[in-house]
C-alpha positions as CSV (number, residue, x, y, z in Angstrom):
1,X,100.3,100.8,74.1
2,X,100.1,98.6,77.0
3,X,101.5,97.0,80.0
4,X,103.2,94.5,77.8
5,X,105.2,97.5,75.6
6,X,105.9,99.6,78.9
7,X,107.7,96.0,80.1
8,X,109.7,95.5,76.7
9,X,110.6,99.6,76.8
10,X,111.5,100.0,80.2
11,X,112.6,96.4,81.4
12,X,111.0,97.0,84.6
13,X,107.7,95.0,85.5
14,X,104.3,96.2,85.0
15,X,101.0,95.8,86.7
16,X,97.7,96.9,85.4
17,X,95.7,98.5,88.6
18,X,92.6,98.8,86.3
19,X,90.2,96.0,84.9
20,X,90.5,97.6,81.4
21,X,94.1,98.1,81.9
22,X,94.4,101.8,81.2
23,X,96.0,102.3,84.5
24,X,99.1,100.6,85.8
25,X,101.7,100.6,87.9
26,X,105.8,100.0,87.1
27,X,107.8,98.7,89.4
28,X,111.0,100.1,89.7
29,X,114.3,99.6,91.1
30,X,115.0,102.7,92.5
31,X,114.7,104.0,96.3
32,X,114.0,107.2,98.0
33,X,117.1,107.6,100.4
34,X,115.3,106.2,103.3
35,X,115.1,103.0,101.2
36,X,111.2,103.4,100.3
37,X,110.3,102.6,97.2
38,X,109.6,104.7,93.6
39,X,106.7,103.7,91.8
40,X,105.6,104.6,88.4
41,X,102.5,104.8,87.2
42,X,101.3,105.0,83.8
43,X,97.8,105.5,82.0
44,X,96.8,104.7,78.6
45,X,94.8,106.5,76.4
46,X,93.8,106.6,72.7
47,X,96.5,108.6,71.3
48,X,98.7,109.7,74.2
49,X,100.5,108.0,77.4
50,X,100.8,109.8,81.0
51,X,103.4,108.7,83.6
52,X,102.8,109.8,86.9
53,X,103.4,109.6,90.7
54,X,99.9,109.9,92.0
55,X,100.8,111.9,94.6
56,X,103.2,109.7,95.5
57,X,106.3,111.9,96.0
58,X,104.5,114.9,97.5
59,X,103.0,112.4,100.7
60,X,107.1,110.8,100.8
61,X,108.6,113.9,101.8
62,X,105.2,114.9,103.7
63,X,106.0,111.7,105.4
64,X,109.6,112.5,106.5
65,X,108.5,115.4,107.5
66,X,109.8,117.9,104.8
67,X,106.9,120.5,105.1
68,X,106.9,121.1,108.6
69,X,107.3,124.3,109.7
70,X,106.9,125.6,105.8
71,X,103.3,126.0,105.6
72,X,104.1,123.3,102.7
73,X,106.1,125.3,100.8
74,X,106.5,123.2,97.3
75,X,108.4,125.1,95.5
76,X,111.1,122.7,95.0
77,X,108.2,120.2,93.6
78,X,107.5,122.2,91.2
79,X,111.0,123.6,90.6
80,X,112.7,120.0,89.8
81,X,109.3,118.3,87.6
82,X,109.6,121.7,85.4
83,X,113.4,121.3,85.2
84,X,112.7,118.0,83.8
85,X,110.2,118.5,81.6
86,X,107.2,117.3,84.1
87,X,103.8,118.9,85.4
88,X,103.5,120.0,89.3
89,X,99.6,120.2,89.4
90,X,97.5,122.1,91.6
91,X,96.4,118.1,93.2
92,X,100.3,117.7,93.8
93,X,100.9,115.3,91.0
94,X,103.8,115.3,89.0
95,X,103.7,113.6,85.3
96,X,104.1,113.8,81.9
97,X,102.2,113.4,78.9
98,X,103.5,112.3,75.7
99,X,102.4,110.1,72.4
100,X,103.0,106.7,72.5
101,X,106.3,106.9,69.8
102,X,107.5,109.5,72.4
103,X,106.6,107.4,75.9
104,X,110.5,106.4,75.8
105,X,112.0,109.8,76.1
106,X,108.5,110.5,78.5
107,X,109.2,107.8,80.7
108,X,113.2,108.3,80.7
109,X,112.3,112.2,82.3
110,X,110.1,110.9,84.8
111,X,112.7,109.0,86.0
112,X,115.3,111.3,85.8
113,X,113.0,113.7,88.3
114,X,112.3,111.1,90.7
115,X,116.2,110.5,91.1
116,X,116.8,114.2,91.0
117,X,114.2,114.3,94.0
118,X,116.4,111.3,95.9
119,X,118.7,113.7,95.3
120,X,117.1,117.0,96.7
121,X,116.2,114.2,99.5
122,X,120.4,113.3,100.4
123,X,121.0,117.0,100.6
124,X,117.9,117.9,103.2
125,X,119.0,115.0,105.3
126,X,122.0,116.4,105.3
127,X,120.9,119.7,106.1
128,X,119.0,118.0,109.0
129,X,121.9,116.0,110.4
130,X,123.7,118.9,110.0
131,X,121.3,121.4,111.9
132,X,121.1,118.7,114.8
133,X,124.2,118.7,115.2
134,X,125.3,121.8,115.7
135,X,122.1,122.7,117.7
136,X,123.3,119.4,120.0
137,X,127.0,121.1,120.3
138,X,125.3,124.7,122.0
């Protein structure tokens, strides 16, 4: 598998980040909700292909400020990759691992998880706007 099959499968771009082309990087449509973009990356080995965020979502919501306060409680990392069929690791990466006859399905759950945490990411803005509010009105 290459950058070339991830292209055909997924329709999005892909861009190898690696002079031997194991590791690249899909472009995606999709948006956090403060408009940044989600990236996927995806690594090729012998018999298996890993798509990841390289720490990517866990530094967005550090970002926006998610943890603060928390003493970076990330639970709700962990809670929606596992719901999805993904890995939280201990380096705060989520992926998945799959063969490369499987990659579709693989790549079609990462996906799902980063728009489940755009989702988790509407409902804490809300929250926020919410708690501002109110704390404005006393």
């Amino acid at each position: 598998m290459n950058c070339a099959a991830i292209s055909e499968m997924t329709g999005y771009e892909c861009y190898p980040l690696s002079e031997d082309e194991t590791v690249a990087e899909i472009a995606t449509p999709f948006k956090y909700e403060d408009g940044d973009d989600i990236f996927a990356y995806v690594e090729f080995g012998q018999d298996f292909v890993r798509f990841f965020d390289d720490g990517e979502v866990y530094d967005h919501f550090d970002g926006r400020g998610v943890f603060y306060g928390k003493h970076h409680d990330l639970g709700f990392l962990s809670e929606i990759a596992t719901a999805n069929g993904l890995r939280f690791t201990d380096e705060c990466i989520i992926e998945i691992a799959a063969t490369p006859q499987d990659a579709a399905a693989a790549f079609a759950k990462f996906m799902a998880a980063m728009l489940a945490f755009v989702t988790w990411e509407k409902a804490w803005v809300a929250r926020v706007v919410e708690l501002r509010l109110v704390t404005a009105g006393k």
